[in-house]
N, C-alpha and C positions, 0 to 999 in steps of 0.2 A: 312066953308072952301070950297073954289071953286077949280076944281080939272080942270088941263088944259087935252085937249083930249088925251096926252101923258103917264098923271096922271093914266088919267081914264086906258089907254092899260094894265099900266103896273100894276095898283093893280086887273086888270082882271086876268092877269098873277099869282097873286098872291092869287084869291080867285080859279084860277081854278089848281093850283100845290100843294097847299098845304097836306100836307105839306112839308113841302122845305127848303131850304140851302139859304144862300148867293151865293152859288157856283151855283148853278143851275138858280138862278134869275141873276146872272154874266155874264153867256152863253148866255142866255135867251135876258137880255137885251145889249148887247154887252159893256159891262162894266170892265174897268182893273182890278180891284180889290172885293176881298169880303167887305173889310171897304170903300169903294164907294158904294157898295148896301146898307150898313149899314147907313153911313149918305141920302143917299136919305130916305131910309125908315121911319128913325127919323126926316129928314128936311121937308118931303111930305105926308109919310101915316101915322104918327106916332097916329094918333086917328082910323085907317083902318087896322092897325096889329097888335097882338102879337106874343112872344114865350110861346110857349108852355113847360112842365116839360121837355121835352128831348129837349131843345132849337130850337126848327124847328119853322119855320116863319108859321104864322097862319092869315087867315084871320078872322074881327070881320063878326059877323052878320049883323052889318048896309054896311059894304063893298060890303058882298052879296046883302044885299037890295036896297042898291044906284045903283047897276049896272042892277041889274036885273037878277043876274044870279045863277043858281042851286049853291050847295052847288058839292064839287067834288067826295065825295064818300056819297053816303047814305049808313050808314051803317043796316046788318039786323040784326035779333036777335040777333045773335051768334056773335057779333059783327066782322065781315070778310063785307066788303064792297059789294055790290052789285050794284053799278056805278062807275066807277074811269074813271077820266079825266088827259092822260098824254098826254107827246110828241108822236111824232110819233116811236123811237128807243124802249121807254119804251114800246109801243103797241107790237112792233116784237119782241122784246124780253118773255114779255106776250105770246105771241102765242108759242115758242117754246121752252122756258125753260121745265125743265120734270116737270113732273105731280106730285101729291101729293103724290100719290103711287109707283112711280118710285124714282131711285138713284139718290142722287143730283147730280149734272153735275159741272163742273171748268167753271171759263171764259171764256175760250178757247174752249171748248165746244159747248157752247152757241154762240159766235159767230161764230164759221163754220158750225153749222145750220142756222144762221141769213144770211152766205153766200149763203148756198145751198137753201135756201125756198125764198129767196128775194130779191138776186143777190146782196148785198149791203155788203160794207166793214170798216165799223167801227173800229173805235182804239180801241183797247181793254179795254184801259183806260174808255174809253165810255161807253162800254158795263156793264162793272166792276157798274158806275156808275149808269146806267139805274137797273140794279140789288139791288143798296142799295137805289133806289128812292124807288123799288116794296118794299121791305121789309120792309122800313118805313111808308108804306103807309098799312103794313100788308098782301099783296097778295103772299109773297114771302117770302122763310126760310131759313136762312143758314144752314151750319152742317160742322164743321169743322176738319180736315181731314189734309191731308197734306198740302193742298193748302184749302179757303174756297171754299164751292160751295154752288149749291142752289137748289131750286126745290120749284115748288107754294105749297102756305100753304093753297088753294082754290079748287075746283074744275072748269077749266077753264069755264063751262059753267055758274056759277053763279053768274058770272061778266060781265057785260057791259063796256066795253073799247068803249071809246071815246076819240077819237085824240084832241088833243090841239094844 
């Protein structure tokens, strides 16, 4: 199957998010719908992705090999990632959600550090979201409380974040 260079962007996208949503490949590729990501996925990459047990979009191995590109988290022993490839929101948020050892923090939180350290003003809905990317991705923990909140389930330093 011959992948046109559109093809190719957008299951880059997908070997470098994963794992991932329909909602986020929606955003991503400016798309109406989650069942629009869905039929492309099945009408164009459907031999270049699966889902995974927790249904999240997955790229295969040959996806990564046809492109050429690392896989998005290597993960290390302890299985906690030791590379992760996100957006650039998911990055800021990375930097100043609290620590492993600190109290997890609300949405709201978190985004008025995301204002004060990097002048930027995100819908919280956003934020909300960049939070349950990390989490699935494993760098991130909730703990729920009156409101959910979060706090990395990592040590910032043993992670390499690379923007996407």
């Amino acid at each position: 199957m011959t992948l046109s260079d559109e093809d190719k962007e957008r299951l880059a996208d997908v070997v470098k998010l994963q794992p991932t949503k329909n909602k986020e490949l929606q955003n991503r590729w400016d798309l109406d719908s989650g069942s629009e990501v869905h039929r492309y996925l099945e009408g164009t990459l459907k031999e270049y992705y699966y889902r995974d047990e927790n249904s999240l979009i997955r790229a295969t191995t040959e996806a990564a090999e046809l492109l050429g590109i690392e896989p998005p988290m290597d993960d290390s022993d302890d299985g906690a990632p030791s590379v992760l490839r996100v957006p650039e929101l998911e990055s800021q948020v990375f930097q100043v959600v609290a620590g492993p050892d600190e109290r997890s923090e609300s949405v709201v939180s978190v985004l008025n550090k995301l204002r004060e350290r990097f002048g930027v003003d995100p819908e919280a809905a956003d934020v909300r979201r960049a939070l349950q990317s990390l989490k699935r991705k494993g760098v991130v923990e909730v703990t729920y409380r009156t409101v959910p909140t979060f706090k990395l389930a990592v040590e910032r330093d043993d992670v390499d974040v690379e923007v996407v």
